[in-house]
C-alpha positions in Angstrom: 6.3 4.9 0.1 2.6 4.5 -1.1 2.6 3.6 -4.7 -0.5 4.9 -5.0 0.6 8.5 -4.1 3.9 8.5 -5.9 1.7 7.7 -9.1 -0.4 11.0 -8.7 3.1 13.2 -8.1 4.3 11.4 -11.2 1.1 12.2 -13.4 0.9 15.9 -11.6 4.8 16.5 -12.7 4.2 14.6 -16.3 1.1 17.2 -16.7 3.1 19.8 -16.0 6.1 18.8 -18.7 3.4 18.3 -21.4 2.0 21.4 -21.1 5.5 22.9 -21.3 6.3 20.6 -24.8 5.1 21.8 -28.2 3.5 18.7 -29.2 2.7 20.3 -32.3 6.4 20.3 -33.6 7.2 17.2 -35.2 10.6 17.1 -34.0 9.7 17.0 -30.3 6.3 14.6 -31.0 9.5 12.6 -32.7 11.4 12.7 -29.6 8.1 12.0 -27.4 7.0 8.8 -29.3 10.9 7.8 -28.5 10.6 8.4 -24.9 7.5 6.2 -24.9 8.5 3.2 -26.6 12.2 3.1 -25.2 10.0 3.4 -21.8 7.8 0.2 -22.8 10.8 -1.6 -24.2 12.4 -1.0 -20.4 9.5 -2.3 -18.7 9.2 -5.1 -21.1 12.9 -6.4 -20.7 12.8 -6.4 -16.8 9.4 -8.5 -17.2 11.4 -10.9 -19.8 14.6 -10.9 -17.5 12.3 -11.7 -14.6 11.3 -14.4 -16.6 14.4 -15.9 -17.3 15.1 -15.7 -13.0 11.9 -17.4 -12.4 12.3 -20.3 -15.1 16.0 -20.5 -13.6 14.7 -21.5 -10.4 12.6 -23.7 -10.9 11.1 -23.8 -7.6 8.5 -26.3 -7.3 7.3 -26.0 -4.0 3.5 -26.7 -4.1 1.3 -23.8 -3.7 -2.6 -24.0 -2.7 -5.0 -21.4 -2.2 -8.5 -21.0 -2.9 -10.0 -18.0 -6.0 -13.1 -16.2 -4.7 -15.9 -17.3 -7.3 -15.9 -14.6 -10.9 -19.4 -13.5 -11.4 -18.4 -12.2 -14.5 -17.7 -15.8 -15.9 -21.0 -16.7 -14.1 -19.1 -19.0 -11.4 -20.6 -18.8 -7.7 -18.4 -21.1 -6.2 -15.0 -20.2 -4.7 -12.3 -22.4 -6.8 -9.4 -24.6 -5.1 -6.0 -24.3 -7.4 -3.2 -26.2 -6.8 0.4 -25.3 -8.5 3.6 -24.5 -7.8 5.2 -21.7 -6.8 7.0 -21.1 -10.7 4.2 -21.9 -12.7 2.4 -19.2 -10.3 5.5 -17.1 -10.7 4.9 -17.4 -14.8 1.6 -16.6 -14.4 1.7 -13.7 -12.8 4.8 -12.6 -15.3 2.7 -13.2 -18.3 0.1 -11.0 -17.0 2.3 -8.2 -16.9 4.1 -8.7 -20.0 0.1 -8.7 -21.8 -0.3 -5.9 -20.1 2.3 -3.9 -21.6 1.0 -4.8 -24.9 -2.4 -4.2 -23.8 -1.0 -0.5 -22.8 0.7 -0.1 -26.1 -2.6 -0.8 -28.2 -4.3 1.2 -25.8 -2.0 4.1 -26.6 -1.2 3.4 -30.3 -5.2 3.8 -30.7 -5.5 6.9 -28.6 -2.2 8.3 -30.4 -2.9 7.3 -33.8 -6.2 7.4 -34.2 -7.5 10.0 -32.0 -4.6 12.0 -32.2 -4.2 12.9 -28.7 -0.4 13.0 -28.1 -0.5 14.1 -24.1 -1.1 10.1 -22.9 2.5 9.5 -24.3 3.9 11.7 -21.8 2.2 10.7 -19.4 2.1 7.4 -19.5 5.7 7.2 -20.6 7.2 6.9 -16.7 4.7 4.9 -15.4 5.1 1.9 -17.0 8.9 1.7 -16.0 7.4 2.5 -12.3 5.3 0.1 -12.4 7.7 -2.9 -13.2 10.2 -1.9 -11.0 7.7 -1.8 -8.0 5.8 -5.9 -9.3 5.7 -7.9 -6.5 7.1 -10.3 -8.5 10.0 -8.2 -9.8 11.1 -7.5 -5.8 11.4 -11.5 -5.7 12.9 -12.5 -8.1 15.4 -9.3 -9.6 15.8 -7.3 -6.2 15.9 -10.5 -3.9 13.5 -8.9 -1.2 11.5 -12.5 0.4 9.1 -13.5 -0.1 6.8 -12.9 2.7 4.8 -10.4 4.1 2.9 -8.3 1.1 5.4 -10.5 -1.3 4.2 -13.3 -0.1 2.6 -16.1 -2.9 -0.2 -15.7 -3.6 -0.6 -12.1 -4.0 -2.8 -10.0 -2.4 -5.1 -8.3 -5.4 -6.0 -4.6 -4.7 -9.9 -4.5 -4.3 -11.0 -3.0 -8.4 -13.8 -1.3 -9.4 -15.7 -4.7 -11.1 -15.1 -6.2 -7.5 -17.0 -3.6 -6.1 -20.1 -3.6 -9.2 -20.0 -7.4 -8.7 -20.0 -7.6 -4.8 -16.6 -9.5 -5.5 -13.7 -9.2 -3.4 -11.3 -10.2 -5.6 -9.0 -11.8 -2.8 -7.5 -15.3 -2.4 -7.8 -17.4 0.8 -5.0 -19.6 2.3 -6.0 -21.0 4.9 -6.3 -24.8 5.8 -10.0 -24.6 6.3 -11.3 -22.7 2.7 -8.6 -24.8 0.5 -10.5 -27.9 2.0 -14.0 -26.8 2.0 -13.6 -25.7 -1.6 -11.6 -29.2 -2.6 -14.2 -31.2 -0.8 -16.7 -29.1 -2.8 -15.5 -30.9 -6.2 -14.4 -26.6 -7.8 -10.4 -26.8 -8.4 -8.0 -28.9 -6.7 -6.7 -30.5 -9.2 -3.0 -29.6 -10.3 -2.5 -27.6 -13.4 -0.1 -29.0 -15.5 
């Protein structure tokens, strides 16, 4: 099923259970802010135990692919990276670890500060959802290949700064870009 439309029934049903809690008891904002965090906790350990899979092993089949250019760092050419396929693996399971963080500071200012308490309920599912479905969480904890949408490197979902920026966002395999873009002198170089 579409992630994208199992993530609008969860918010529509999440809606629906905040507007049935009484946020304004203490005992069940007690038992919300629980929810939340044991929810982040979750979605933190399968990221860590993902990580621990992927350091385990230890593939180091090389990986090459070309990064469209960021005009947000002011780059205009397309960038040749060469790695392998577990330092990609980290890289991509680092980014979702700060993202969970980036989620909790996000809500911890929204809670706290501007004392809005519906987010939390909200946002309490999702994140477990969200780990569970990671490309690189069907690798490397539910054994689905790796080929197809899985496989390395991931296809990106077009944002919104790729369409401000006339970006696409995408990576390119193919023999022809990796060698234009080496022979261009961006990337190609191994990172260690």
């Amino acid at each position: 099923m579409n992630p994208a439309v199992t993530n609008i029934g969860i918010m529509l049903v999440m809606m629906q259970v905040s507007k049935k809690l009484d946020l304004e008891d203490p005992t069940i904002l007690l038992y919300v802010r629980i929810a939340y965090l044991s929810c982040q906790a979750i979605a933190l350990l399968v990221y860590l135990y993902t990580r621990i899979k992927v350091s385990s092993k230890n593939d180091l089949t090389t990986l090459k692919y070309v990064e469209s250019p960021n005009a947000m760092a002011g780059e205009t050419e397309p960038k040749a990276v060469v790695t392998t396929v577990k330092e990609y693996d980290l890289k991509q399971v680092d980014s979702l670890i700060r993202s969970v963080f980036t989620s909790l500071a996000m809500m911890g200012f929204m809670h706290v500060y501007m004392k809005y308490t519906n987010p939390l309920v909200m946002q309490s599912v999702s994140s477990v959802k969200s780990a569970l479905e990671a490309n690189i969480v069907k690798i490397h904890v539910f054994g689905t290949p790796a080929s197809g949408d899985l496989k390395r490197p991931f296809k990106a979902a077009p944002g919104f700064l790729d369409a401000l920026t006339g970006g696409s966002g995408a990576v390119a395999t193919d023999k022809a870009s990796i060698e234009s873009a080496e022979v261009a002198g961006r990337g190609g170089i191994k990172e260690e």
